[in-house]
BASEBA-750180 format. One record per residue (C-alpha): residue in one letter; chain; residue number from 1; x, z negated, y. Coordinates in Angstrom, 2 decimals. Last residue first. Layout:
! BASEBA-750180
   code   unit   pos         x         z         y
      a      A   NUM         X         Z         Y
...
END
This chain:
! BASEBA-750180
   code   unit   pos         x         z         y
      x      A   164    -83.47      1.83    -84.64
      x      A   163    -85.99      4.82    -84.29
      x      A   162    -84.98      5.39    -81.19
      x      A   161    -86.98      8.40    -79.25
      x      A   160    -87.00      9.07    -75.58
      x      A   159    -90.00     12.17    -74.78
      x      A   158    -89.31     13.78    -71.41
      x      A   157    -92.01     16.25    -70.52
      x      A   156    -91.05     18.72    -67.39
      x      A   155    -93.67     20.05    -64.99
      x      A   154    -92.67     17.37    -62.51
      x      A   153    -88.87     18.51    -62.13
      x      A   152    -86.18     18.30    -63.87
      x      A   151    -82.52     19.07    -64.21
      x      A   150    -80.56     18.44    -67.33
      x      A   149    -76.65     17.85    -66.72
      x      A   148    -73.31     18.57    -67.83
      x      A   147    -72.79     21.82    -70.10
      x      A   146    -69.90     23.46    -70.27
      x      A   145    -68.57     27.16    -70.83
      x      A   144    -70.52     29.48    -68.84
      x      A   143    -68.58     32.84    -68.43
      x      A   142    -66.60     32.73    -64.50
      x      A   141    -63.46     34.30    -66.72
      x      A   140    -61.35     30.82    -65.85
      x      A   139    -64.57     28.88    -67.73
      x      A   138    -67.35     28.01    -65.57
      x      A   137    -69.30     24.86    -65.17
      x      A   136    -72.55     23.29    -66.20
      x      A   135    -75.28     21.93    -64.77
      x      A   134    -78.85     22.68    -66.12
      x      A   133    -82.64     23.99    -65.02
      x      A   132    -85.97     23.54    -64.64
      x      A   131    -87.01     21.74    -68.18
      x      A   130    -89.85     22.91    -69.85
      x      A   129    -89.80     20.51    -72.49
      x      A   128    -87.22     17.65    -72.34
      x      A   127    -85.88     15.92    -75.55
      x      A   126    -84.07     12.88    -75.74
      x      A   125    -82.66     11.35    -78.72
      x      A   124    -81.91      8.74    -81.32
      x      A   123    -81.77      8.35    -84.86
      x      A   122    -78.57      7.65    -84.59
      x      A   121    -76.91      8.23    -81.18
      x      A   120    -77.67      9.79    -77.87
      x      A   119    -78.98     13.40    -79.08
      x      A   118    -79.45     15.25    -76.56
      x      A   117    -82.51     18.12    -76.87
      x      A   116    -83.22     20.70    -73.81
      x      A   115    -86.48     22.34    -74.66
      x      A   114    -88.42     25.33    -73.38
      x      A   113    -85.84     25.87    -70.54
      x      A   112    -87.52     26.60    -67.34
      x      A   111    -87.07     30.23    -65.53
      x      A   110    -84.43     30.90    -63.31
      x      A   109    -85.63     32.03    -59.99
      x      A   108    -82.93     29.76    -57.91
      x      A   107    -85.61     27.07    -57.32
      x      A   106    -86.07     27.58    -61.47
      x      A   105    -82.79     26.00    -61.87
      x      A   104    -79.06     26.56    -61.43
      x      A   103    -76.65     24.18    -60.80
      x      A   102    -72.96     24.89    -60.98
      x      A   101    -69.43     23.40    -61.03
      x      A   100    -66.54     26.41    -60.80
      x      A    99    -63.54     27.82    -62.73
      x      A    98    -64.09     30.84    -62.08
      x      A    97    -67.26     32.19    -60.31
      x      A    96    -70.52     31.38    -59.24
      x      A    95    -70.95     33.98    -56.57
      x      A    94    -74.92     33.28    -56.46
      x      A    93    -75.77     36.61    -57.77
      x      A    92    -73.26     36.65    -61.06
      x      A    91    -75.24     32.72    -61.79
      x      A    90    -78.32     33.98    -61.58
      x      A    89    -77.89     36.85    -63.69
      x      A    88    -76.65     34.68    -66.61
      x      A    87    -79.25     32.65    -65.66
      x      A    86    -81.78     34.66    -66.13
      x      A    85    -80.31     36.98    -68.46
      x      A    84    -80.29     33.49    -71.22
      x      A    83    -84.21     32.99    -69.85
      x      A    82    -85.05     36.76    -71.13
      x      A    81    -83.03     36.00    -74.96
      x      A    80    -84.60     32.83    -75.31
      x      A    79    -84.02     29.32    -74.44
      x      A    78    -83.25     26.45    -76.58
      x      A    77    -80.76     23.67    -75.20
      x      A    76    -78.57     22.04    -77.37
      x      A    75    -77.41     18.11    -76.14
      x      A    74    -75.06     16.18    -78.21
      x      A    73    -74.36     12.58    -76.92
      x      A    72    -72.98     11.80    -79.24
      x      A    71    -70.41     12.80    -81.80
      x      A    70    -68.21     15.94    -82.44
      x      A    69    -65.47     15.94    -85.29
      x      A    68    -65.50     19.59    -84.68
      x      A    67    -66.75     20.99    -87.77
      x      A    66    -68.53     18.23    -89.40
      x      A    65    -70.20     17.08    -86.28
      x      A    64    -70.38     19.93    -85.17
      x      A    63    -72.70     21.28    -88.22
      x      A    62    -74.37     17.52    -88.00
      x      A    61    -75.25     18.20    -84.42
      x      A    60    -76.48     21.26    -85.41
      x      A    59    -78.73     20.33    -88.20
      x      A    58    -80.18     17.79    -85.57
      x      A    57    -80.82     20.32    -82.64
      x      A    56    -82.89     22.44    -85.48
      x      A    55    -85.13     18.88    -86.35
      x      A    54    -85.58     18.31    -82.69
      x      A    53    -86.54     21.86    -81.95
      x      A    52    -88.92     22.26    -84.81
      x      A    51    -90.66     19.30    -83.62
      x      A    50    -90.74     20.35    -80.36
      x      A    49    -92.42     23.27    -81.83
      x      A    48    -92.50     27.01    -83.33
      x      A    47    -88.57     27.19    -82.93
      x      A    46    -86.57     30.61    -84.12
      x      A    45    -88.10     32.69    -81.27
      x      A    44    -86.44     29.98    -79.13
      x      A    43    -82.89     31.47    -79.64
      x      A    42    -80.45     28.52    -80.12
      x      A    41    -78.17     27.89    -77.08
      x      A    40    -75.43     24.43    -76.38
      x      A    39    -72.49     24.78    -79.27
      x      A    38    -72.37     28.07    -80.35
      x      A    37    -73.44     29.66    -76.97
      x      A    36    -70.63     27.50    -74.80
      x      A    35    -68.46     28.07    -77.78
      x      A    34    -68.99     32.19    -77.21
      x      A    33    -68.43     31.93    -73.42
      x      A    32    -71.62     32.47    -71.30
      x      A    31    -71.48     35.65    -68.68
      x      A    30    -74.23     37.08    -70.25
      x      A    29    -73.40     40.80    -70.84
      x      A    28    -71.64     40.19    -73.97
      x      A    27    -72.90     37.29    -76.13
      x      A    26    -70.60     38.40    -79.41
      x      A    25    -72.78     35.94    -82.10
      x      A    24    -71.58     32.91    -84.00
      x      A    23    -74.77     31.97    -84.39
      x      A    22    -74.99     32.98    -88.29
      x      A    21    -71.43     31.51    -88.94
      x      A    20    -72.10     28.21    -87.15
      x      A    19    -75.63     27.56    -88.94
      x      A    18    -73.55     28.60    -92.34
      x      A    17    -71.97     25.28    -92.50
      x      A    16    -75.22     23.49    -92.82
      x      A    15    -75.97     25.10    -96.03
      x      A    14    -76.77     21.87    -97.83
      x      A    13    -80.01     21.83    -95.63
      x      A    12    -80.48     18.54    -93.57
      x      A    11    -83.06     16.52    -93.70
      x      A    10    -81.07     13.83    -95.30
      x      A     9    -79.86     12.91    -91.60
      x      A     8    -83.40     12.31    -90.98
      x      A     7    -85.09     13.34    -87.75
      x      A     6    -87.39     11.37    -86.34
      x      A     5    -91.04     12.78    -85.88
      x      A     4    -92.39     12.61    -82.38
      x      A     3    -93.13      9.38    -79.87
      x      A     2    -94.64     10.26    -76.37
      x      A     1    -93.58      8.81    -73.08
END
C-alpha cells in the first residue's frame, strides 16, 4: 500500500460553493440522476493525478459537507465522458430498470474507473485506481441515483491513508 499527499482542509479554495454550481450539469442521455452526478462523477479530463483526484474529492466533500450537512464516508468516482456511456449503456442493455440494485463492471464491458476516492474520516481515505466497476441502484426513472460499493479486481491499486 502506497502513502500520497494528505489533503488539508485549508486546501480548500474560498470558492467552494461554486464546485456545485459548475457541475450542476443536465446529464441527458446517461441514465444517471443529476444528484447522483453532483455528488459521485467529476470529469477525469479535469484530474492530471491521484493526487489531483484526492485533493478534487476533498473540495467536494467539504462543498457537501457545507451544503448538505454530509459526512463520511464520501466516495466520488472520476470517470470521463466515454466510461459515463459505458455504463450508462450498460446498464439500458442489461434491463436494469426502476428502482433496482446493480453491479456493473468491466466483465459487463464497462471500462475501469480511473479513481474511486472515499473519504472515511479526517484526514483519511481510500482511493482505488482503475477500479472495475460499482454498485449502485436506480431511481423510480431507472437513472443511477446511489452509489454502494467499489468493485475490484487485480489491476486495481488501493492506497489507505490516515494521517491521524
Amino acid at each position: 500500500v502506497k502513502t500520497i499527499p494528505e489533503y488539508k482542509m485549508n486546501d480548500s479554495p474560498p470558492y467552494v460553493h461554486e464546485v456545485f454550481k459548475f457541475q450542476q450539469v443536465f446529464v441527458s442521455g446517461f441514465n444517471i440522476s443529476p444528484d447522483f452526478y453532483i455528488k459521485h462523477i467529476r470529469d477525469v479530463l479535469k484530474i492530471n493525478s491521484k493526487e489531483d483526484a484526492v485533493r478534487y474529492s476533498g473540495i467536494v466533500l467539504t462543498a457537501r459537507s457545507e451544503e448538505w450537512q454530509h459526512n463520511y464516508p464520501n466516495t466520488l468516482m472520476i470517470m470521463n465522458e466515454g466510461t459515463m456511456q459505458s455504463y450508462s449503456n450498460k446498464l439500458k442493455n442489461k434491463g436494469i430498470g426502476k428502482n433496482a440494485n446493480f453491479e456493473l463492471s468491466i466483465d459487463d464491458g464497462c471500462p475501469s474507473i480511473d479513481y474511486i476516492v472515499t473519504w472515511t474520516g479526517f484526514a483519511q481515505y481510500e482511493l482505488v485506481e482503475n477500479a472495475s466497476g460499482f454498485r449502485g441502484a436506480t431511481d423510480k426513472y431507472g437513472n443511477i441515483n446511489h452509489f454502494s460499493g467499489i468493485l475490484t479486481n487485480e489491476y486495481s491499486e488501493i492506497t489507505i491513508v490516515n494521517k491521524l
